[in-house]
N, C-alpha and C positions, 0 to 999 in steps of 0.2 A: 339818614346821615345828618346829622347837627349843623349848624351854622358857626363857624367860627368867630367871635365878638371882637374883631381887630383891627386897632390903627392900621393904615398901609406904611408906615415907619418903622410899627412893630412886627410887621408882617416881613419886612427887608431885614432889620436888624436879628431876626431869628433864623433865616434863611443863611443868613451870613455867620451865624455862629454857630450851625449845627444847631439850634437846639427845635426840637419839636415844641411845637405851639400849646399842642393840645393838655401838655402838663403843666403850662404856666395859669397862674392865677392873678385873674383880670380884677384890675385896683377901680376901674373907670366907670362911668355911670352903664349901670345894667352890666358890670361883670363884661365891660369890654377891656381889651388888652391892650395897654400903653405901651409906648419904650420901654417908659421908668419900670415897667414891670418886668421887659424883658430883661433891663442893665441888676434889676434886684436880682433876676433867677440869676444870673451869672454869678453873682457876690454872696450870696446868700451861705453856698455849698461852703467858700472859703473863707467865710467867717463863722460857722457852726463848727469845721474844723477847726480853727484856729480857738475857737473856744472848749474845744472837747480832749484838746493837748496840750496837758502841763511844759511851760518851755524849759526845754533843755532834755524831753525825755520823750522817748520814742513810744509810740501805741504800740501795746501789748494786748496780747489775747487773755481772755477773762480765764481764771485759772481756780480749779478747784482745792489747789493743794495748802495746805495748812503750813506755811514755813516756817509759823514759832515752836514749831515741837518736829525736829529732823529726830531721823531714827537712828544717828549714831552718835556715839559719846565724844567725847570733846577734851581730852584730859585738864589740868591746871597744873601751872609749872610757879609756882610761890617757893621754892627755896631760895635763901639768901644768895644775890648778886655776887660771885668772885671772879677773882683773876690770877692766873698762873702770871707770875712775873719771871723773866729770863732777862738779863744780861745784853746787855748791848755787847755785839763785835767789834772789834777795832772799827771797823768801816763803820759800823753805825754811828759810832762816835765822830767818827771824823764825818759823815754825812751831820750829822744834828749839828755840828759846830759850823759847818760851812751854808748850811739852810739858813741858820740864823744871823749869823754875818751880813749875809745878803740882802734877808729880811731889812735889819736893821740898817746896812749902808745902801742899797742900790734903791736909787728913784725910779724903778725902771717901768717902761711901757711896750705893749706889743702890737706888734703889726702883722696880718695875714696878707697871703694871696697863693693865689690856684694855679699851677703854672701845668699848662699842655705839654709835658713829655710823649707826645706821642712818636716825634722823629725818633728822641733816645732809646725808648723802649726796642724800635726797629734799630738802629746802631749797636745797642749790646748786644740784640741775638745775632747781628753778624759777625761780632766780634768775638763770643762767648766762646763757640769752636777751639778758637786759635787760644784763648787765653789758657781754656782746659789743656789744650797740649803743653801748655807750659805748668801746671797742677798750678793753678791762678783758679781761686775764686774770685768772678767778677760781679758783684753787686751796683744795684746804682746809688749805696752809698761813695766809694769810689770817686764816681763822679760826681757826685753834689759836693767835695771832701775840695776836690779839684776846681771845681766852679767857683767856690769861695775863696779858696785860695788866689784865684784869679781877681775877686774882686775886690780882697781886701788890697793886692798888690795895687790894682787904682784908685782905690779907695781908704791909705793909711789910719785915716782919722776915726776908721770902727777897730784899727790893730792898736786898743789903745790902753794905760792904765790911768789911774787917777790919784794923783799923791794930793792928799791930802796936808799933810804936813807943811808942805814949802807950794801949796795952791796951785800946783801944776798939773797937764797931763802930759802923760809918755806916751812918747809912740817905740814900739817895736822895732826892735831890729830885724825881728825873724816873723816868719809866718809858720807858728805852730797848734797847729789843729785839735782840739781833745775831745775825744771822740766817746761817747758817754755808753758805759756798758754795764746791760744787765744780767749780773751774776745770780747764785743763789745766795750769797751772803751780803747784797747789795748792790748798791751802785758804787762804780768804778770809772775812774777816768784817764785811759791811757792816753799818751798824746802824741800824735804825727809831728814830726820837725821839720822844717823847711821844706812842707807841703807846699809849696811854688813850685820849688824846683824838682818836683817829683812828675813820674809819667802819671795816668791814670793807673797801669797797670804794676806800677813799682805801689803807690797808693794801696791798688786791692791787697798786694801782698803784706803790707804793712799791717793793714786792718784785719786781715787773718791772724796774724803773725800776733798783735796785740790782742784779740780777742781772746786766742787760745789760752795764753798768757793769763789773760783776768779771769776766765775760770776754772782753770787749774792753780791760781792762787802764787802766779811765779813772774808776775809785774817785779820790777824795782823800781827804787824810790826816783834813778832819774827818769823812766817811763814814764811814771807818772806823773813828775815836775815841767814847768815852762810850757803851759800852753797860755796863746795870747787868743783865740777864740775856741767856744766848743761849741760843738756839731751834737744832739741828741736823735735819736732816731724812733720816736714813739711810734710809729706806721707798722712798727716790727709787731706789735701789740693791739694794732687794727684802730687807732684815734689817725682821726684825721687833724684836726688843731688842737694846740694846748697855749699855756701861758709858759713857756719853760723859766726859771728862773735863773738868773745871769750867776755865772761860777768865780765868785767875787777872787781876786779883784779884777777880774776879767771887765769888760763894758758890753760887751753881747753876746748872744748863743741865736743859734738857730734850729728849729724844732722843725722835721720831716714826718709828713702824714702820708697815711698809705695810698698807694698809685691806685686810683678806679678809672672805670671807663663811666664816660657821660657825653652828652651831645653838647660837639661844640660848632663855631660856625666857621670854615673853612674857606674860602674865596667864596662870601658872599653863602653856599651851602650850610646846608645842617650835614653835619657827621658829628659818627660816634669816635672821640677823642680816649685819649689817655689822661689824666689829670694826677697831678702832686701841687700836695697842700703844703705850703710852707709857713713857716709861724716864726718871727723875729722879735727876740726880747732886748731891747738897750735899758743902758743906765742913759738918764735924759740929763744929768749934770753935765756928761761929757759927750752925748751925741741927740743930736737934735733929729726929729720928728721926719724929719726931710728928707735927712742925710741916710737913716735909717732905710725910708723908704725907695731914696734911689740904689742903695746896695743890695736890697734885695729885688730889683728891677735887673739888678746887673746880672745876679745870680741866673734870676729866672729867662734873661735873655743867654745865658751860655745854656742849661740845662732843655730849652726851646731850640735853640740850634748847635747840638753836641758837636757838629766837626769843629766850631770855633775850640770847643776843650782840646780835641786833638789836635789842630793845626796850631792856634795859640799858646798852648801849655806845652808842649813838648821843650 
């Protein structure tokens, strides 16, 4: 049985790192074993690694296969680039004229935030019952439809237009909702009127009632006229945020992402929550940064505790 060549240092520090003595190689006079030899064997491993892997790419197993010559053909597609041209629809027309409007007058900016529906989700399934026996489809656009309406009622200065002409803005008289809808020939924008003074449940009926309407192509033109904000509902589509842009000469819209579940923190707990993502577009001429962000706090403080919609809005 050999002698082992080793500081009592080196003897502790190997003991303490697991490593076996007898594979390390002694730097010290006569092939005895320092520290430093044993702090090298430790480093040694993860710098020969570190050097035997290109960064950014994982080790791979040595491979026999020849990948510049695959065994199957590959076609080429070199005929000249075309385009089938079609027609713009009425509505395409009127979408491209109103995109670019907006484009060009609205300074606009957006703002996010995540709001905990998970009370609401529990309130419309016990409500959902009762509405079917009335042939009510109850969504929780509905309610978002209705929480805004509440908010602009305390919050006038996002129900607003911007005249240009004589450097003023208007405010509304009415609270009229337009509710953005995707057809096969487009997008359409019907619009809810004096969504204040509507139930939630007169609301669902409305937005049935309209939707049917846009895509069976049997809107009229005053359906369609006089909203003082629109409501989009990209969530229908699986996006959680977007930048919606403002339905000039509107000053803000507001964008709805789809409800998921994730952990949220509850009295101090972790629980798995309900979550809607809400996305706020203004024109920044006539609504400020602020104002913006307390409206959609207000929003998301009715749609966090839905009985305020019912007791409130009624």
């Amino acid at each position: 049985m050999s002698i082992i060549k080793a500081s009592p240092l080196a003897i502790k520090m190997a003991a303490a790192k697991g490593i076996d003595i007898n594979n390390v190689i002694g730097t010290g006079p006569n092939g005895r074993i320092l520290a430093s030899d044993i702090e090298n064997f430790v480093v040694k491993p993860l710098v020969e690694q570190t050097q035997s892997v290109n960064v950014g790419e994982a080790p791979t197993k040595k491979s026999n296969i020849d990948y510049s010559s695959p065994t199957i053909d590959v076609p080429e597609f070199n005929d000249p680039l075309s385009f089938e041209s079609k027609p713009w629809n009425p509505i395409r027309k009127a979408t491209v004229k109103a995109m670019e409007t907006a484009h060009a007058q609205v300074a606009g900016f957006t703002g996010l935030r995540n709001v905990d529906v998970t009370d609401l989700v529990v309130l419309r399934k016990q409500i959902k019952d009762y509405a079917d026996s009335l042939n009510i489809k109850l969504t929780y656009l509905a309610f978002v439809i209705k929480a805004t309406a509440m908010a602009l009622k305390e919050m006038p200065n996002l129900n607003v237009r911007i005249d240009q002409e004589q450097k003023a803005i208007k405010y509304a008289s009415q609270i009229n909702i337009g509710m953005a809808c995707d057809t096969p020939d487009g997008l359409m924008v019907p619009v809810i009127k004096g969504a204040d003074k509507l139930s939630v449940l007169q609301i669902a009926v409305k937005i049935n009632d309209l939707a049917v309407k846009a895509r069976t192509k049997k809107l009229s033109s005053k359906e369609m006229s006089g909203a003082t904000f629109t409501i989009t509902n990209f969530g229908a589509v699986g996006l959680d945020y977007a930048t919606p842009i403002v339905n000039f000469p509107e000053s803000a819209i507001l964008g709805i992402g789809t409800i998921t579940k994730a952990p949220g923190v509850l009295n101090n707990q972790i629980a798995i929550r309900d979550f809607m993502p809400l996305s706020i577009t203004a024109d920044h001429r006539v609504i400020d940064g602020a104002d913006a962000g307390r409206f959609l706090s207000k929003i998301a403080s009715y749609l966090e505790n839905p009985a305020l919609i019912l007791i409130k809005g009624e």
